[in-house]
Steps between C-alpha positions, in 0.01 A plus 500: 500500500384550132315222316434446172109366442431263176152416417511123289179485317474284191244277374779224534838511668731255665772532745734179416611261730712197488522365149371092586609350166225592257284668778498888511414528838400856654510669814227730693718804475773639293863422513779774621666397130176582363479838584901585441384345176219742479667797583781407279267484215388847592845610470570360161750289654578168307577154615868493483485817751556238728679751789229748449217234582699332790578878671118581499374119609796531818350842572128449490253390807189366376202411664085411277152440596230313317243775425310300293561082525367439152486141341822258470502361116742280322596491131601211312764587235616270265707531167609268228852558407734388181840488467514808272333735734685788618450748821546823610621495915554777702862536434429614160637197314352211283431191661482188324428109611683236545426111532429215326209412276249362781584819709228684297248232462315633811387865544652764815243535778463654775275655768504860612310674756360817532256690713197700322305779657761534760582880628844509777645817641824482530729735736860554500784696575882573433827468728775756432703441184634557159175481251203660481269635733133493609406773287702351214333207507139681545564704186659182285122328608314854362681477172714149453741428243333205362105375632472324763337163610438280857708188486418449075538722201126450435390593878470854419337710799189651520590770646835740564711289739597820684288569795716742683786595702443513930631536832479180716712345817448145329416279230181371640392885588583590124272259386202580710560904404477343130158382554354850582630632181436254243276594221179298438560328815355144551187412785679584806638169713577477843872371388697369212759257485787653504934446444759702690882479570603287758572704801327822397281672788122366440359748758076567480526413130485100536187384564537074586678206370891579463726258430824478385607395100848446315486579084779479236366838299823698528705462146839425447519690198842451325425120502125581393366227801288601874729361775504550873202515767333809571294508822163621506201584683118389407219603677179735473505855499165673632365769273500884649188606631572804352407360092181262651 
């Protein structure tokens, strides 16, 4: 089967979790809304294009690996805001606030994480259906409608996010063909930890420590919230001899 290979590498990026109240949490490797998103943006599509974005998320298979771990930081945001203060939001409109006096007596914090020196390949693939294909999608990532970030608007990458188009049986098999191919490639590892679809052949590719995961990372996007379970697979992936 055809894969599609994206190399992540930012000086800071984040993969959102669960929103915790103020906390921003992250996880270790990108959501399957995130990259619909991604490739959406490549495409020029906008938000409301909600049946475009929920097409491509039903139709992709996803699977990352931590190339580089990098460093886990946290930001502390906080803003002090008045009555008269207006907003733009991402549908386009004004938003204003609301509340009594005391409601702006205390500033708007909150806590968002982020992961800095990080570098993940990601691999994935498309099912049959109505929307673009693989080499769509490669050629949107060469020259995107609008730029393109990892998880923020300021995580810009370091590098083009396109690392190439293969042939592999699986997920996990994609990913380890990635790491002979990637340019500047880090000091070589025996594995790296590693996400796959639940139920996907692992084959020679995973090195030790599987176990089974459930995420909410697939969008419902007409109603604009994540909703469902997705099982996964984490583990280690052992690095082809091949690139040592």
């Amino acid at each position: 089967m055809r894969h599609l290979l994206l190399d992540l590498d930012a000086p800071l990026m984040s993969f959102g979790g669960d929103l915790v109240d103020a906390y921003g949490v992250v996880r270790d490797f990108p959501a399957k809304s995130m990259v619909a998103g991604l490739f959406g943006n490549a495409l020029g599509w906008e938000r409301y294009d909600a049946a475009h974005h929920a097409a491509l998320q039903a139709r992709l298979t996803i699977g990352a690996a931590r190339i580089a771990e990098g460093q886990r930081q946290r930001e502390f945001q906080t803003a002090k805001l008045e009555a008269n203060d207006r907003g733009w939001t991402t549908h386009g409109r004004v938003e204003g606030r609301a509340g009594g006096a005391d409601t702006y007596k205390s500033p708007h914090i909150r806590y968002r994480d982020m992961d800095a020196d990080a570098r993940v390949l990601v691999a994935c693939r498309l099912a049959e259906g109505d929307g673009p294909d693989l080499d769509a999608l490669a050629a949107a990532l060469t020259r995107p409608e609008r730029p393109l970030f990892i998880g923020r608007k300021p995580f810009v990458p370091s590098r083009p996010l396109l690392l190439g188009l293969i042939e592999a049986d699986t997920i996990p098999d994609a990913l380890v063909a990635g790491l002979a191919l990637l340019r500047t490639p880090p000091p070589r590892q025996d594995s790296l930890r590693a996400q796959w679809p639940y139920g996907e052949p692992a084959g020679s590719a995973i090195a030790s420590n599987t176990r089974e995961d459930e995420w909410t990372d697939e969008r419902h996007w007409p109603a604009g919230v994540h909703a469902g379970l997705r099982r996964v697979m984490l583990g280690r992936i052992a690095w082809p001899e091949e690139s040592a």
